[in-house]
N, C-alpha and C positions, 0 to 999 in steps of 0.2 A: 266653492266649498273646499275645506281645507280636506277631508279626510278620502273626500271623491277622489282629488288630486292624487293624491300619495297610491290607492288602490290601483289607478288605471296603469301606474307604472309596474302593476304583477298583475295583468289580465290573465295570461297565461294559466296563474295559478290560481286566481278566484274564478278560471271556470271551469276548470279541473274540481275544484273544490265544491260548486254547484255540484257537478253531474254526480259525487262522489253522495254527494247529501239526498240529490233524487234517488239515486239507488238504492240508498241505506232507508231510504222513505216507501219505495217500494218493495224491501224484504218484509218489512213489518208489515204492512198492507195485505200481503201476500197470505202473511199466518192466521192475520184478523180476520179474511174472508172464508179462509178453512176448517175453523174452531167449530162453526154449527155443523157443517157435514161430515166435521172428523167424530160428532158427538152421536149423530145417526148413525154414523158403518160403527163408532163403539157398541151402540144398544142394537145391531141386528138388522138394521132396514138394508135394503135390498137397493143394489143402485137404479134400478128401473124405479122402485119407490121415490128417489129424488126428485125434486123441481126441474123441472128443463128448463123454464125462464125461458121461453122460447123467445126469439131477439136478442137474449140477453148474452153476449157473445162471450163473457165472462166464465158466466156459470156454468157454460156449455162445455168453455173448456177445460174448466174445473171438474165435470161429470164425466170427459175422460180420463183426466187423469185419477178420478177415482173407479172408475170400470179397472183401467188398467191395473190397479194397486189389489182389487178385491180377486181377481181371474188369480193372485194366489193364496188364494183362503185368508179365512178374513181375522185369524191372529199372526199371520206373516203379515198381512196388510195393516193392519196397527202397529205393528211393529216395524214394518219400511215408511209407514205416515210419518212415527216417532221419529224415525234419522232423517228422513226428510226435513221436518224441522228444525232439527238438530242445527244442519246443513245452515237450511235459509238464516238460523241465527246464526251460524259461525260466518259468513258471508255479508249478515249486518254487520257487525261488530268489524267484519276487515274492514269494510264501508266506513265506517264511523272512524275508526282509529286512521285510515289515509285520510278523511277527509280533515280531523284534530290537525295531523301532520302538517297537513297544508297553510291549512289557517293561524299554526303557530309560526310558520316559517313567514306569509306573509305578513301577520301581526308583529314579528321580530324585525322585517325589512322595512315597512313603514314607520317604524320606531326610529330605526336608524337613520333611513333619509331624513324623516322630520328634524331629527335631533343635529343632523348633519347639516342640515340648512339652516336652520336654527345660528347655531355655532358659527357659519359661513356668513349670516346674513349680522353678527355682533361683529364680528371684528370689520366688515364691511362699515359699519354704523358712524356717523362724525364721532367726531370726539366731543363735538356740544350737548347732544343726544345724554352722553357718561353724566354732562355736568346739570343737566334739570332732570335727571332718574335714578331712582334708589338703587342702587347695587342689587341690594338685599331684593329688590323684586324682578329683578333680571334673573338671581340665580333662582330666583322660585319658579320664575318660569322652567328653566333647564328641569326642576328638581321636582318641586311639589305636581306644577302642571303637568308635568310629562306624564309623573306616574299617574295621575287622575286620568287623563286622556287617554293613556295605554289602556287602563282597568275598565273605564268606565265607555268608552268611545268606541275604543280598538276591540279591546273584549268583549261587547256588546254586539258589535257587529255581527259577531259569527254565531251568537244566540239569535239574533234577529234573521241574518238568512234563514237558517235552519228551521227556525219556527215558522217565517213566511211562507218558504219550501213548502213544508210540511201541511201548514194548513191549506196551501193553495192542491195539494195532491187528495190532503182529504174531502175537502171538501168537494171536487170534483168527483170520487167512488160516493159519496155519499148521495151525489148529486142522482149518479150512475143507477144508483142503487132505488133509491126513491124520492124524487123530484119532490112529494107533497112535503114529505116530512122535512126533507132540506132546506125547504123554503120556510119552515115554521123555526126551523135553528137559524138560518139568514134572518131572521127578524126578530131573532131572542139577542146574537152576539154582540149589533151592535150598542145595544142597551148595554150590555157587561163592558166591551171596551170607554164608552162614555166615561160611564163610573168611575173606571180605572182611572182612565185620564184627564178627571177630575182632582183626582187625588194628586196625581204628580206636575198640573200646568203651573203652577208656580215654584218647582225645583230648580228651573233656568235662573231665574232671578237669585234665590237662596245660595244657589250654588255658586252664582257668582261673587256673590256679598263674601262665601266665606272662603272662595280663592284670594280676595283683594286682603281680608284681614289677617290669610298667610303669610301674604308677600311684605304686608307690615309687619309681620313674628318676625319673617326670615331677616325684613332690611335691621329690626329693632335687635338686634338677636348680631347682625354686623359691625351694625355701629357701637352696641357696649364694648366687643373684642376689642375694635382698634382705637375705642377710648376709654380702656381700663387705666392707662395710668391717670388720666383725668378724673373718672369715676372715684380711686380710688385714695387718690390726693383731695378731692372736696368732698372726702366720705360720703360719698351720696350712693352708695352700695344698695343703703333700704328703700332708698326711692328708685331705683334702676328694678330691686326686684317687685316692687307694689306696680310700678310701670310696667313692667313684664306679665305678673301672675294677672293685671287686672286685663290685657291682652288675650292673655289664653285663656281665659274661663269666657269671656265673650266668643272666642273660636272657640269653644268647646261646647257651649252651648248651640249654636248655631250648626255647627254640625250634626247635635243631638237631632235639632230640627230635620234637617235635611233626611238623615236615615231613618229615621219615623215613617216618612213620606215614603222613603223607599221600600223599605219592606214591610207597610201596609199593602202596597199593591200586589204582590203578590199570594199570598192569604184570600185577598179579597174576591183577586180573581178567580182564585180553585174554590171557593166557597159559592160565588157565581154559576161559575161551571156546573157546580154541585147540581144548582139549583136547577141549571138548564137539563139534563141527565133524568132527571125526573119528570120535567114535563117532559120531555122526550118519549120517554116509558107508559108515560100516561096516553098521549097522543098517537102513539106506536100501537098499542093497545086495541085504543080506539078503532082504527083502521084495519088490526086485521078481524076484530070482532065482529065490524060492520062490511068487510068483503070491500073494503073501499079500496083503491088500487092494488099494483100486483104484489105488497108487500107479503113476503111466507113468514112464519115463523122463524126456519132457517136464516133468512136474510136479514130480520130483526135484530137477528141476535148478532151477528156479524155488525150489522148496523152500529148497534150500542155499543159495539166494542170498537168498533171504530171511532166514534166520538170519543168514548173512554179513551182514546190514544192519543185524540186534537184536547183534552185538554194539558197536557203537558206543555203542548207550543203555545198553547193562549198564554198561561203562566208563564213562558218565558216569554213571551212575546210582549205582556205588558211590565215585567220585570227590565227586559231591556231598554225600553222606551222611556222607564223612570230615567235608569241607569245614564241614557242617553241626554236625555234633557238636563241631569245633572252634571253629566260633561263638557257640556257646550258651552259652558261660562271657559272653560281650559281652553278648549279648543279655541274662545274667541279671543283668548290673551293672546296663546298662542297667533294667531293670524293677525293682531295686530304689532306684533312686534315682527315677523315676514312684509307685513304691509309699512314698515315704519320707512321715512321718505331717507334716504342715503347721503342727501346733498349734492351739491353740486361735482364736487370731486368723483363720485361715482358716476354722475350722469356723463361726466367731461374726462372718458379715461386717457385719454390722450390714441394718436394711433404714432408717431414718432418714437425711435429709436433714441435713448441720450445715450452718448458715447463719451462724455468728459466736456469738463469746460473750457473752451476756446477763448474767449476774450472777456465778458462780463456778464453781470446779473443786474438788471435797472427794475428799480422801481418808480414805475414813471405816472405820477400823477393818481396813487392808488389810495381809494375810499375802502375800507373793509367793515362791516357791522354784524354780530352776530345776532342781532334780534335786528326789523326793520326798524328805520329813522333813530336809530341809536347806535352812529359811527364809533368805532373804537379808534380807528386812524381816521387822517383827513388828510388829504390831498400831499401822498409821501411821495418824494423825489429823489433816490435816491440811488448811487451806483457801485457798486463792489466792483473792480477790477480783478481779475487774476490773481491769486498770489498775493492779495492785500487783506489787512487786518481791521474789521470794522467796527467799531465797538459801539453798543448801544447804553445810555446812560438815562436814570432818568427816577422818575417816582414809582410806585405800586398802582399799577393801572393805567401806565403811560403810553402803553401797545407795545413794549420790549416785545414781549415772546410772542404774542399776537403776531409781527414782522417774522419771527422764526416759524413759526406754525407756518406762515405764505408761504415761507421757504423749501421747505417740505412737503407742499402741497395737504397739509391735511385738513384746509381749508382754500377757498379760490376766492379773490377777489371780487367786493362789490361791485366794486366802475375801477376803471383806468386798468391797468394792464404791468402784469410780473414778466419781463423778458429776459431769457438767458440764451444768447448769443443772437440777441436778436428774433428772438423768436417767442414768442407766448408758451408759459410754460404750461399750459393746459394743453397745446399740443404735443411734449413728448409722453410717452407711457408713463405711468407712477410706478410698478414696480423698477423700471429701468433709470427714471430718476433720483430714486431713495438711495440703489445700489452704490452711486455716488456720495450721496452726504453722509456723514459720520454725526449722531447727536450725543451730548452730553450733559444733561440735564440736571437740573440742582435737587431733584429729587429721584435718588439711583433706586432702578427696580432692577431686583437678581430675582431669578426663579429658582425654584424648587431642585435643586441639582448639583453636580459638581463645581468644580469653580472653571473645569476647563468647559464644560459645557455651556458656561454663562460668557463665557469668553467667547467662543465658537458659535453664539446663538445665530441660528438663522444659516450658519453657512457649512451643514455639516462634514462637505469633502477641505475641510482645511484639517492643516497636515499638525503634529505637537511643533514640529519648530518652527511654524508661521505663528501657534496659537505664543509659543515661548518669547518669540521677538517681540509682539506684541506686547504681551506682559512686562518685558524689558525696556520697553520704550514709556510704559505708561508709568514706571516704577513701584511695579506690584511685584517683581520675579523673586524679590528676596523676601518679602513676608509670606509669599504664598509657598515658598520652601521653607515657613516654620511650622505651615501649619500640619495638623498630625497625619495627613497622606496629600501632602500638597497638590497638586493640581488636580489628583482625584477624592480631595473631600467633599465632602458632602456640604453643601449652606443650607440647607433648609430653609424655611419660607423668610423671602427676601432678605435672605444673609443675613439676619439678626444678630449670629454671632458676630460679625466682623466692625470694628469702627467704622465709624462717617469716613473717613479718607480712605480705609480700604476697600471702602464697598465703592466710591470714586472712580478709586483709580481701577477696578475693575471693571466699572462703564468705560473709563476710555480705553482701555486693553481692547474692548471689543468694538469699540467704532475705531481703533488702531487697524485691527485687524481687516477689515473691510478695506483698508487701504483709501480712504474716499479722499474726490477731490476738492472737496466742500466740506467745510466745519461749520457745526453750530454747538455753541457753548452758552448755554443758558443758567447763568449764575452758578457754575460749575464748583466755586468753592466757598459760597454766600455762608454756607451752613458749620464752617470748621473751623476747629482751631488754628494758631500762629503759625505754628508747627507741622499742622498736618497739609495748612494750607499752600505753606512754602516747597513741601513736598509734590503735591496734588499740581502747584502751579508750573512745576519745576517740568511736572510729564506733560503738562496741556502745551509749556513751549517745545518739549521736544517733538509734538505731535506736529504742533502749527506749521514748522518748515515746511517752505516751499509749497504752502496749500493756501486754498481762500477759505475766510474766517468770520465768521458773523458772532460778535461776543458780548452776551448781553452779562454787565457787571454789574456788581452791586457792592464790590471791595472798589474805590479807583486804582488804589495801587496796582492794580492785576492786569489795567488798559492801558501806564503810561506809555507804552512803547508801541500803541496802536498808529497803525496808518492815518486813521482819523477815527473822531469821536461824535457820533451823533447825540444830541443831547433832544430827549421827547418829554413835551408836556400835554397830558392830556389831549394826545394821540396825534400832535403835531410837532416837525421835527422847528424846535425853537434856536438852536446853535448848532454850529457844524467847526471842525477842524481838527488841528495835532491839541495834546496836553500840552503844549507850550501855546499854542495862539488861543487857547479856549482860558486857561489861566489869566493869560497879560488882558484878559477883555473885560475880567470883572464882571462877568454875569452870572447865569443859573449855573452852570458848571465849576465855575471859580468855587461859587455859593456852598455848592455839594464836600468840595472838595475839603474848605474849610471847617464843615460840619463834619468831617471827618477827624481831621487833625486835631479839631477841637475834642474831640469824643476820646480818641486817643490819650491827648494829654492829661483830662480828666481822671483817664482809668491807671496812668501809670502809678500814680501816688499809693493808691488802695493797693496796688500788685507788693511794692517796695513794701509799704507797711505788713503785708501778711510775709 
């Protein structure tokens, strides 16, 4: 169970928080049992006139402490009664108010863990997991769920002790007090909780229905942001919002459902209650009219007030148990996205040290698939040397980045085997391997931040003239001194102010920085202009000295001067060599290259005429 889990880790303080709740259950008790005999010594009786309850070890000790109270006259004695009580309730209330403390402090720590593992356990998560799940319902987990689960779950709880507490204390004085009649309320309550939880067995279900058609508002609610210029270039604005409002009014309604359910049950219950209160009275009655057990008068009356104070815990007691059931749809997103499978690269963290690459990286003989019997590679053979440039060519879905994903480990091999120096790269550690590779991907993500921060990402003790060399080498150092507080501006969400080439070469400033000995370049300037390109391409070669390069292109101009060129079709490498022996062979790479030229030559005419 999810929420067991999280509590056992502050025992300490949920049983601090018990005993804090026993106590504060026994001030009140204390005042209930005293009201009928504080009501005698008001009108005159005589403490010898009291019940002795003989056996009753209680009352006996209650009939000293009122001998003691009356020996000094019997309006100082109402009058030391009065502060007495005074006392007992200033004494709940501390009770109550440590025990709040407590509960909020643990209901704020288990939030945090949750929320911490939560967190721990996504960026844990493949990256295949990102590509069959809605964004939008990942962040509704963090967001909508949590607060539901905190309110409904977490908050509940501590209504739910309290009330269990509470009844379980009552019911035993009541018990204490008079077995017959106790046992006539033992057989009236559970008919009232029945009812109750009648009303609320299918909030589980509902509630869950309209967690899932949040996490569709929240994904539907992500997807129009990051395709408004789309939405707003095929006008379809009115159908985004008929697709929207017809959304929420289905969550709106279903909610309505939901709280219906919930705050029937409580009503129902105190009306319940009601009802039992009176048979009580009636039955109470009974028995002392007819001399039937030791019930007094006094004791009656202490009695009914006593009940009168269990029904506030029944009322919460079935109020949270709504609350509760309607939670549990959260809590069970929750636990399935802790329970989601991590893949292989988590199970296989390596226990090896990598220190830098020595001699090569082979790929030997390697199958990769990311669903079963649906290979994306086949049988790849393949070796990077030290210090060698490899460039991967080929179509859209031909296992380019797929091969760079192996590289990085952020997925592991079907069959055959990824070695770097010989060794299975599943046995070195993955933080100590990454440390190594520098990536630079054709689709740059900047975070929320300065620019020297996006540079520095990941590696906070780097110095400004490590982060400045960097920048100098990727050929970002002179535009990032136009901008209006250069290294400490601000880019806001994924640098949107900045062009494609500057938001580029600000990725590789930052795998610059890293110093790695391993490059991967994944269609690094697929996306840019002539100009920006020539620029962009200018840093990737000052980068590549004297490192090993894995280059997945999509311009060829960008590979001629590769070591060699693997050319993939449909996740088999079908040509291999330099831009010169892949040319003179007149195959699929020849083929490529002239569909370039030819595209080119095409476009010059239309540039001349404008």
């Amino acid at each position: 169970m999810l929420t067991p889990r999280y509590i056992r880790r502050h025992a300490g303080r949920t049983v601090f928080f018990v005993v804090m709740v026993v106590l504060m259950v026994v001030t009140v008790m204390s005042t209930a049992l005293s009201v009928a005999d504080f009501l005698r010594l008001l009108f005159g009786a005589e403490v010898s006139a009291l019940p002795t309850a003989e056996g009753n070890l209680l009352m006996q000790g209650l009939n000293e402490l009122y001998a003691w109270l009356i020996a000094f006259g019997q309006r100082k004695a109402i009058l030391l009664f009065a502060i007495l009580i005074f006392v007992v309730y200033t004494v709940k209330n501390l009770f109550s108010y440590t025990a709040n403390v407590q509960i909020a402090i643990i209901r704020a720590k288990v939030v945090r863990d949750l929320r911490n593992d939560l967190f721990a356990k996504a960026l844990r998560l493949p990256l295949s997991y990102y590509g069959t799940h809605r964004k939008g319902d990942l962040l509704a987990r963090f967001s909508n769920d949590m607060v539901e689960y905190e309110e409904n779950i977490i908050g509940s709880l501590q209504l739910l002790a309290t009330a269990v507490i509470s009844l379980l204390l009552y019911l035993s004085m009541l018990l204490y007090i008079s077995p017959t009649l106790t046992l006539f309320v033992l057989c009236t309550l559970p008919l009232v909780l029945l009812i109750v939880s009648g009303i609320s067995h299918r909030l589980k279900r509902q509630s869950k229905a309209v967690q899932e058609k949040n996490a569709y508002l929240m994904a539907l609610i992500e997807e129009t942001i990051m395709g408004l210029k789309v939405i707003k270039a095929y006008t379809a604005i009115d159908f985004s919002n008929r697709r929207f409002r017809h959304s929420s009014r289905e969550l709106t309604l279903m909610r309505n459902r939901v709280y219906r359910r919930i705050y029937l049950a409580s009503p129902l219950s105190e009306f319940l209650s009601s009802v039992v209160v009176i048979g009580i009275l009636l039955f109470g009655c009974w028995l002392i009219f007819s001399g039937r057990g030791a019930l007094t008068p006094e004791l009656f009356i202490s009695y009914i007030m006593m009940f009168v104070l269990m029904i506030e815990p029944i009322k919460n007691l079935s109020t949270a148990v709504s609350q509760i059931k309607k939670g549990r749809s959260c809590a069970a997103r929750l636990q399935q996205l802790l329970d989601e499978d991590e893949g292989s690269v988590q199970q296989h963290p390596g226990h090896l040290p990598f220190d830098g690459l020595r001699h090569s990286i082979e790929f030997r003989h390697v199958d990769f698939a990311y669903q079963a019997d649906n290979n994306v590679l086949h049988d790849i053979c393949l070796t990077l040397h030290k210090g060698q440039r490899v460039a991967l060519v080929g179509s859209s879905g031909s296992g380019k980045s797929t091969m760079a994903d192996l590289m990085a480990r952020y997925y592991d091999v079907t069959s055959g085997t990824l070695l770097i120096d010989g060794t299975d790269i599943r046995d070195y550690r993955i933080d100590s391997l990454r440390r190594h590779i520098g990536i630079v991907a054709q689709e740059t993500v900047l975070f929320n931040g300065t620019v020297r921060d996006n540079i520095a990402f990941g590696m906070a003790d780097a110095s400004d003239s490590a982060i400045e060399q960097a920048a100098r080498i990727a050929n970002a150092h002179d535009f990032i001194l136009q901008l209006s507080d250069g290294y400490d501006t601000l880019l806001g969400d994924d640098g949107d102010t900045l062009s494609g080439g500057q938001r580029q070469r600000l990725s590789i400033a930052r795998a610059v920085l890293r110093n790695p000995e391993i490059l991967i370049m994944d269609e690094a300037t697929s996306a840019l202009d002539t100009e920006t390109e020539r620029q962009v391409q200018q840093a990737l070669d000052n980068v590549m000295q004297g490192r090993t390069a894995l280059i997945i292109a999509h311009r060829l101009s960008t590979i001629v001067g590769a070591d060699e060129i693997i050319v993939l079709e449909q996740g088999r490498i079908v040509e291999r060599g330099t831009h010169a022996q892949l040319s003179a062979q007149q195959g699929r790479y020849a083929h490529l290259v002239e569909l370039q030229n030819i595209k080119t030559a095409t476009t010059k005419p239309t540039t001349e005429h404008n």
